[in-house]
C-alpha atoms as a printed R data frame, in Angstrom:
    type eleno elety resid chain resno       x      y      z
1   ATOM     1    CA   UNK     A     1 -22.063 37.123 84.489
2   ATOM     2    CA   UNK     A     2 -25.011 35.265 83.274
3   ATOM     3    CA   UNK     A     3 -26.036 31.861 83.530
4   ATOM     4    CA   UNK     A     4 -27.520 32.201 80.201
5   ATOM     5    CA   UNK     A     5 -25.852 30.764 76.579
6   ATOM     6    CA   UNK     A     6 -24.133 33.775 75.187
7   ATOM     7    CA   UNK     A     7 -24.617 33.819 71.174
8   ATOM     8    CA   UNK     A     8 -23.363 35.870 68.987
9   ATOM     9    CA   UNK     A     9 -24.399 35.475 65.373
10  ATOM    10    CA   UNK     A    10 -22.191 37.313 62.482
11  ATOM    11    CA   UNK     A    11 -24.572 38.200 60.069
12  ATOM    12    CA   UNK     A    12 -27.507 37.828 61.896
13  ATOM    13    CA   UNK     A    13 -30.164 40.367 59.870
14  ATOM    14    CA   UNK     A    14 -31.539 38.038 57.575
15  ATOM    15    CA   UNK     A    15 -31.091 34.455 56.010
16  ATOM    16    CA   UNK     A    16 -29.873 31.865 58.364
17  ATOM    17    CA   UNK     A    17 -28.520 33.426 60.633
18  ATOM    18    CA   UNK     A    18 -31.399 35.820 61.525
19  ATOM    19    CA   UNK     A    19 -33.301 32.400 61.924
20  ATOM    20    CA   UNK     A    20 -30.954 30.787 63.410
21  ATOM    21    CA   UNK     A    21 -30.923 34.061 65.790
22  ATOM    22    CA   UNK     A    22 -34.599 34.583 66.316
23  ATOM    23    CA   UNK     A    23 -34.754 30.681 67.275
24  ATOM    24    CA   UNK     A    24 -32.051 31.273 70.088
25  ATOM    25    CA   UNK     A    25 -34.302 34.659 71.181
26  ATOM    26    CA   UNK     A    26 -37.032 32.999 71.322
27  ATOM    27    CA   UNK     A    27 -35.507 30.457 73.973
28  ATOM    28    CA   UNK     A    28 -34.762 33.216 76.206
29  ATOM    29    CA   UNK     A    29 -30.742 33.259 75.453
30  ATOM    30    CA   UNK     A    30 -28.720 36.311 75.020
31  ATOM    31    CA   UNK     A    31 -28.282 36.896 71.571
32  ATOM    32    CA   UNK     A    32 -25.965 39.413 69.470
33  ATOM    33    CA   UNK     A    33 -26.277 40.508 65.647
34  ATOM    34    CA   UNK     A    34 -23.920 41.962 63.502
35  ATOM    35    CA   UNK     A    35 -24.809 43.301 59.857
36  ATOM    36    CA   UNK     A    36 -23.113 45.797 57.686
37  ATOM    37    CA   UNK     A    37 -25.146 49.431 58.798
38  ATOM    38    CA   UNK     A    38 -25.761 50.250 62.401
39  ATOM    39    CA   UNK     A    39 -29.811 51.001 61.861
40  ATOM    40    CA   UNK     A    40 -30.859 48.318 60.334
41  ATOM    41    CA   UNK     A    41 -29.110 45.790 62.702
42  ATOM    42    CA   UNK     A    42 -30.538 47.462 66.072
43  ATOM    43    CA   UNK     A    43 -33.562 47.869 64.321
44  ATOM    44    CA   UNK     A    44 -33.888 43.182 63.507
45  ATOM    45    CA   UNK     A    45 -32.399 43.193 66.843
46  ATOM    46    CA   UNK     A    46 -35.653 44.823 67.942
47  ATOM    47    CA   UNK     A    47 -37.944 42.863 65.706
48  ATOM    48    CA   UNK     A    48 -36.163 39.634 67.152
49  ATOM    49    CA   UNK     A    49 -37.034 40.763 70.480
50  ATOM    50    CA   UNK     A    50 -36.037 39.102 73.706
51  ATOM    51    CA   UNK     A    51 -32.096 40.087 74.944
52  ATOM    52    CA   UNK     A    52 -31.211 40.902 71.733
53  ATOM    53    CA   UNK     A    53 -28.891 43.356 70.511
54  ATOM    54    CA   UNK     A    54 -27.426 44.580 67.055
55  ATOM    55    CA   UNK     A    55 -23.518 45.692 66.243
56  ATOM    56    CA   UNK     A    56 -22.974 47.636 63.336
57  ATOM    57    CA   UNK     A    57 -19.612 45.176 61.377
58  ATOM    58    CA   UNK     A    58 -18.537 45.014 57.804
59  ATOM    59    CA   UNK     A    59 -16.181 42.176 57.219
60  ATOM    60    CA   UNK     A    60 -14.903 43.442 54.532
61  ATOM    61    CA   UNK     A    61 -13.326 45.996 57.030
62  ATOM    62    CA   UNK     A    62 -11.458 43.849 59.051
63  ATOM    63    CA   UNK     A    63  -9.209 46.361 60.696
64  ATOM    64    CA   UNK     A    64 -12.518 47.331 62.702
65  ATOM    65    CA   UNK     A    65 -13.594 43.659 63.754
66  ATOM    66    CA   UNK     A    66 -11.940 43.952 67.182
67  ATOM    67    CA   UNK     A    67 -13.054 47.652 68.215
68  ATOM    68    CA   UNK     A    68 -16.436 46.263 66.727
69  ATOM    69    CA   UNK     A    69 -16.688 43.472 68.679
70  ATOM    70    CA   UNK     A    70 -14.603 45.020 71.891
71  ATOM    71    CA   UNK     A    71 -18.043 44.964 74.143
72  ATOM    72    CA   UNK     A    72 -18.707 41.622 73.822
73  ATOM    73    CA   UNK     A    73 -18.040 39.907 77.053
74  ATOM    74    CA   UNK     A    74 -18.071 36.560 76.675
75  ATOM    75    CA   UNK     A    75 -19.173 33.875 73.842
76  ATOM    76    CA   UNK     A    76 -20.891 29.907 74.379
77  ATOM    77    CA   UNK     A    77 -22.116 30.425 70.823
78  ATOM    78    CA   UNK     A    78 -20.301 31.391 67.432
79  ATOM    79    CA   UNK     A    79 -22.333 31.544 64.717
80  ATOM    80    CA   UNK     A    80 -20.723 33.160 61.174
81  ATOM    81    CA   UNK     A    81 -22.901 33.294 58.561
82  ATOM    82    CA   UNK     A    82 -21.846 36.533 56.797
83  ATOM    83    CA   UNK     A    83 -21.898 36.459 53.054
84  ATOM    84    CA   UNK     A    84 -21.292 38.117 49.660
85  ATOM    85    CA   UNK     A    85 -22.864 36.863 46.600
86  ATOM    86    CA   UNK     A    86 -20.581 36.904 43.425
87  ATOM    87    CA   UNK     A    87 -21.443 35.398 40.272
88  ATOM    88    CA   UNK     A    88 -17.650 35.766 38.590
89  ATOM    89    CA   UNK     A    89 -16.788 34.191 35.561
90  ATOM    90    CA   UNK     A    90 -13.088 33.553 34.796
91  ATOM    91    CA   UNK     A    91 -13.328 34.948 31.322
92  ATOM    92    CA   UNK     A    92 -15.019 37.883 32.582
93  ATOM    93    CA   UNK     A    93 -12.747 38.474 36.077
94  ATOM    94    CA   UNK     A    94 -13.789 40.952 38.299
95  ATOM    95    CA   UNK     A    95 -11.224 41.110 40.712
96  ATOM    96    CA   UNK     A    96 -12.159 43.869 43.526
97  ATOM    97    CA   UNK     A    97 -15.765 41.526 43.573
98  ATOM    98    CA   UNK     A    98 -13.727 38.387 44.477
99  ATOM    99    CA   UNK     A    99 -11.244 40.112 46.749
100 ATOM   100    CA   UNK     A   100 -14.385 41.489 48.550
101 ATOM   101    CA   UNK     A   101 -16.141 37.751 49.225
102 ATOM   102    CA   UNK     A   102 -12.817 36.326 49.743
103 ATOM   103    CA   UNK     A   103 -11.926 38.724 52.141
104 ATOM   104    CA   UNK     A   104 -15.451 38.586 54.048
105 ATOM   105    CA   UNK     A   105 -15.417 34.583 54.019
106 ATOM   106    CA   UNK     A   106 -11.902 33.767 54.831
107 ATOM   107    CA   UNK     A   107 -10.209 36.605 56.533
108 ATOM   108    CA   UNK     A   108 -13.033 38.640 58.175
109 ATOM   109    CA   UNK     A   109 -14.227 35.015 59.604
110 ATOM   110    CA   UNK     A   110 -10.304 34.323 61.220
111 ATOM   111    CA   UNK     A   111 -10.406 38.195 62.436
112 ATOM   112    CA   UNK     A   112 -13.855 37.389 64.427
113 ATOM   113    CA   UNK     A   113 -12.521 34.547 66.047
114 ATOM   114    CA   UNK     A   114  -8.969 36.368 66.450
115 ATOM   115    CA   UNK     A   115 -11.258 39.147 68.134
116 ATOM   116    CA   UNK     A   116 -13.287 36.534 69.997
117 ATOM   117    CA   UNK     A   117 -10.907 34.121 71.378
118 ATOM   118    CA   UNK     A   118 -10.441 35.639 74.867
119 ATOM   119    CA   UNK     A   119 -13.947 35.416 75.430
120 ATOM   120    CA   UNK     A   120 -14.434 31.889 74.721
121 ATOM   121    CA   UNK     A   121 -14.632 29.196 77.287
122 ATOM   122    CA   UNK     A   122 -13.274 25.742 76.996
123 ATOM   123    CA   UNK     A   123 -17.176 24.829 76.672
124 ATOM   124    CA   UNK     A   124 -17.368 27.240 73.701
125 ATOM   125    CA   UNK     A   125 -18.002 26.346 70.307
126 ATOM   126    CA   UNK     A   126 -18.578 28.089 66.389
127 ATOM   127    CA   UNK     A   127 -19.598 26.952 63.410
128 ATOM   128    CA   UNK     A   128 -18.742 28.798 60.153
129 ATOM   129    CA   UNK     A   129 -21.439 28.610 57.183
130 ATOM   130    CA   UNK     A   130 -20.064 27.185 53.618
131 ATOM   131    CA   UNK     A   131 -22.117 26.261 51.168
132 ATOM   132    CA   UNK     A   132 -22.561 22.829 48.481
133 ATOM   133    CA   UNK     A   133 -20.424 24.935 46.003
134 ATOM   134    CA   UNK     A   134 -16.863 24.033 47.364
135 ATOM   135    CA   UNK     A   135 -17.753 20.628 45.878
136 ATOM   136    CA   UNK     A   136 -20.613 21.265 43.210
137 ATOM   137    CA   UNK     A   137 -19.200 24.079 40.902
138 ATOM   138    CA   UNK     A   138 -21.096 25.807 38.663
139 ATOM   139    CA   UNK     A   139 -20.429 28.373 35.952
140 ATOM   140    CA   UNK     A   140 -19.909 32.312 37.449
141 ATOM   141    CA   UNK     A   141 -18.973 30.140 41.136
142 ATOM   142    CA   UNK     A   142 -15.945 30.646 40.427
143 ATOM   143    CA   UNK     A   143 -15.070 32.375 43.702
144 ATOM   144    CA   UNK     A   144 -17.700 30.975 45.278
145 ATOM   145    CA   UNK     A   145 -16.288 27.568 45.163
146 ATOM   146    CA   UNK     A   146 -12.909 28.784 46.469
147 ATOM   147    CA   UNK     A   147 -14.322 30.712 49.404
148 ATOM   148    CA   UNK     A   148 -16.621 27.526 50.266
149 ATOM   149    CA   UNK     A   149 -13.624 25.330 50.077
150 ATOM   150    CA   UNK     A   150 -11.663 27.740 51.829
151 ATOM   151    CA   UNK     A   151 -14.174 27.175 54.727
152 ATOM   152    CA   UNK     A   152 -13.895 23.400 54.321
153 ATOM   153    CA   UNK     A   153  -9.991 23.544 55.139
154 ATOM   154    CA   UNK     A   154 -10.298 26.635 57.822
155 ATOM   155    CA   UNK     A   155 -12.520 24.384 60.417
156 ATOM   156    CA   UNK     A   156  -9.691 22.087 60.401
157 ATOM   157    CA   UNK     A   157  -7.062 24.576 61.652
158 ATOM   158    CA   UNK     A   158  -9.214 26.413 63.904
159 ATOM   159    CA   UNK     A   159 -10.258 23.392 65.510
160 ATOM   160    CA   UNK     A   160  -6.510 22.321 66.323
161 ATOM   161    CA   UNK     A   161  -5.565 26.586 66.997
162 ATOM   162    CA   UNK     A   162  -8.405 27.174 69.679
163 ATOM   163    CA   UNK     A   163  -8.954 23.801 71.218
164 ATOM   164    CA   UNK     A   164 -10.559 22.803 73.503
165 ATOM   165    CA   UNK     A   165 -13.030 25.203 71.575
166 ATOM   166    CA   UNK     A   166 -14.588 23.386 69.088
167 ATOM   167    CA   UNK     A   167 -15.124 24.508 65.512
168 ATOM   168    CA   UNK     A   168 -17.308 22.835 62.879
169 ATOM   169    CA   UNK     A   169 -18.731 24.147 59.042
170 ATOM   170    CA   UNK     A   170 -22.326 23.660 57.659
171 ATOM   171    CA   UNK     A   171 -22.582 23.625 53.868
172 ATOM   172    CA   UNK     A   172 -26.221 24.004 52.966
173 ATOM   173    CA   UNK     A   173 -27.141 23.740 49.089
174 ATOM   174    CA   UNK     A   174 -29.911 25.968 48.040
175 ATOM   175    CA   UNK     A   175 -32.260 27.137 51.151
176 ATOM   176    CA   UNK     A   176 -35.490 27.208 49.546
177 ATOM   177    CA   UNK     A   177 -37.385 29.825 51.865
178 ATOM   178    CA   UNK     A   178 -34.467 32.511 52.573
179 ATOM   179    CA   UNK     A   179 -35.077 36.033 51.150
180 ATOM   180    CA   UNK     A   180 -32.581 35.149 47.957
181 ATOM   181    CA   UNK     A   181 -34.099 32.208 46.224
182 ATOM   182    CA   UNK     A   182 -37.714 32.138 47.416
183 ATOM   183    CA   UNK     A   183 -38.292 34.069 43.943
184 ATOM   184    CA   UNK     A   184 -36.110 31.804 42.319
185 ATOM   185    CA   UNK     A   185 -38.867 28.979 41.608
186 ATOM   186    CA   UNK     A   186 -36.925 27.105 38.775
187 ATOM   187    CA   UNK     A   187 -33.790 27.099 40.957
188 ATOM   188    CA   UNK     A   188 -35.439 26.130 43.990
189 ATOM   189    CA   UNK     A   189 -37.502 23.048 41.910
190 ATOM   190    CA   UNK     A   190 -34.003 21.567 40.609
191 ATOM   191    CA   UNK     A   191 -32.550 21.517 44.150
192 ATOM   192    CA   UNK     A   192 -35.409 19.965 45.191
193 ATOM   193    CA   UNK     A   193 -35.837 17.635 42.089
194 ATOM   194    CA   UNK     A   194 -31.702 16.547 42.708
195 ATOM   195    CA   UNK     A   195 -32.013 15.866 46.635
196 ATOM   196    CA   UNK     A   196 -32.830 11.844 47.563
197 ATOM   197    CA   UNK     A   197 -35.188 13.522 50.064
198 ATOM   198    CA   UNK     A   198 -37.113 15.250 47.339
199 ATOM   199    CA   UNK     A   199 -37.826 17.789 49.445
200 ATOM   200    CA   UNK     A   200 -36.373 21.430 49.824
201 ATOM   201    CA   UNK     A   201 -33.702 22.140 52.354
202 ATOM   202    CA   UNK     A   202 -35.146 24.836 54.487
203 ATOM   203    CA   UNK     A   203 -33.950 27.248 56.896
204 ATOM   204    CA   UNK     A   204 -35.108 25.514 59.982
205 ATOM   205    CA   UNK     A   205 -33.179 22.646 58.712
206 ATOM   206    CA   UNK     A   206 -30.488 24.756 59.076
207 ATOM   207    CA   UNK     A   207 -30.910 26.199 62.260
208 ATOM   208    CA   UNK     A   208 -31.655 22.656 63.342
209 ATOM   209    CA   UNK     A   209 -28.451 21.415 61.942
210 ATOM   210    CA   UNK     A   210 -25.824 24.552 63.623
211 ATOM   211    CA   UNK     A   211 -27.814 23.845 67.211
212 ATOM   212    CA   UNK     A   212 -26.595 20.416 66.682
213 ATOM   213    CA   UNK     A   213 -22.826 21.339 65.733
214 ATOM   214    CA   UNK     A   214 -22.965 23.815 68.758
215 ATOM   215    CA   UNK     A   215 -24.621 21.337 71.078
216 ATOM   216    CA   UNK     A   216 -22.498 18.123 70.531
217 ATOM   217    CA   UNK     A   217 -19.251 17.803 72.580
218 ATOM   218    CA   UNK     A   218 -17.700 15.236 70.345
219 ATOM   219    CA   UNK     A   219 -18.132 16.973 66.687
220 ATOM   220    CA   UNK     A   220 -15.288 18.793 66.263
221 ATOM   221    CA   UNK     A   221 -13.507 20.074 62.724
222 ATOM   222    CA   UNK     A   222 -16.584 18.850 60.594
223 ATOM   223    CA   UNK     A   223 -18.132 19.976 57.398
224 ATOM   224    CA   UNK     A   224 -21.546 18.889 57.457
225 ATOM   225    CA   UNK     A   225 -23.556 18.969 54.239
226 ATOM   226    CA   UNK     A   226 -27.262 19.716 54.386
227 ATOM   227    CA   UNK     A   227 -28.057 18.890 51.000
228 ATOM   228    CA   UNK     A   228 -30.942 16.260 51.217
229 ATOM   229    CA   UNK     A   229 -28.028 13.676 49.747
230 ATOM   230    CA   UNK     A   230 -27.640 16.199 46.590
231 ATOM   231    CA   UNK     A   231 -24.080 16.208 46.516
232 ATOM   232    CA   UNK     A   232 -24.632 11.740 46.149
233 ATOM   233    CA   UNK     A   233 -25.495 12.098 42.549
């Protein structure tokens, strides 16, 4: 067994958690990805470089998170950070789109720890990505909101369920550099413009934030904002 921290990042190919993965790489730890199709993970795996490696998992699926995740041997780190984007209106309900997120955020995130669990030490921890929307709404978040706040409330159990494993949430608002809003200037500018910081949060905030989560032994069933005090006004 190795001496080195064992990470495994759900939804590691791009976003957060691909930075939040090619920052643990590049610290010489063992790192695993998941994303949804088999090439395309080994192949980020391989631009991540170091001990990386890449696991083909849809969480949408979740009768084939355990055989998907059967090889892993043993976790420090638990990243999930797997999402679906749904902008769903309730007078214009699209229900299969909101089971889908739903299912990914809430479900597919309890099966990866279900699948998990015997591989985690008492020194292990996860955090479990939200976002500013379980407590800033906006029109077409209507899911959104609910899986977000449905993170909020899941730390808390998990926390008490897999103790001494602790289990924390980070709820960024908009990331200004990840692949989705970086063309989104006027989106980006208002986040910015609303924070006390008046600055964008940025991916490296993030990854800075999760290392923290991970790192400290007395945080425990936490949602952290990372919002640059947005959610203050």
């Amino acid at each position: 067994m190795s001496d080195r921290t064992q990470v495994v990042v759900i939804g590691g190919t791009s976003g957060i958690g691909r930075h939040f993965a090619q920052s643990c790489a590049d610290q010489g730890h063992d790192v695993v990805i998941t994303g949804r199709t088999e090439d395309r993970t080994k192949a980020i795996a391989h631009e991540i470089g170091g001990r990386t490696r890449g696991i083909a998992l849809d969480l949408a699926d979740t009768e084939g998170i355990v055989a998907a995740l059967a090889d892993v041997e043993r976790v420090d780190w638990l990243v999930l950070s797997a999402l679906d984007r749904d902008f769903n209106t309730v007078r214009e309900y699209r229900p299969a789109d909101a089971a889908r997120l739903l299912t990914v955020k809430l479900i597919g995130y309890t099966e990866v720890l279900h699948a998990l669990a015997a591989k985690l030490t008492d020194e292990s921890a996860a955090v479990l990505l939200g976002g500013l929307a379980s407590h800033r709404p906006y029109p077409g978040s209507t899911t959104v909101t609910t899986a977000n706040g449905g993170i909020s409330a899941l730390v808390r159990t998990l926390a008490v369920e897999l103790s001494p494993v602790r289990v924390n949430a980070l709820h960024p608002s908009i990331v200004a550099d990840t692949p989705f809003w970086s063309d989104k200037p006027g989106a980006r500018e208002a986040a910015e413009t609303r924070a006390l910081s008046k600055r964008p949060v940025t991916m490296q905030d993030c990854t800075e934030a999760i290392t923290f989560l991970l790192r400290n032994r007395s945080i425990n069933g936490v949602n952290l904002n990372i919002d640059g005090g947005d959610v203050l006004i």
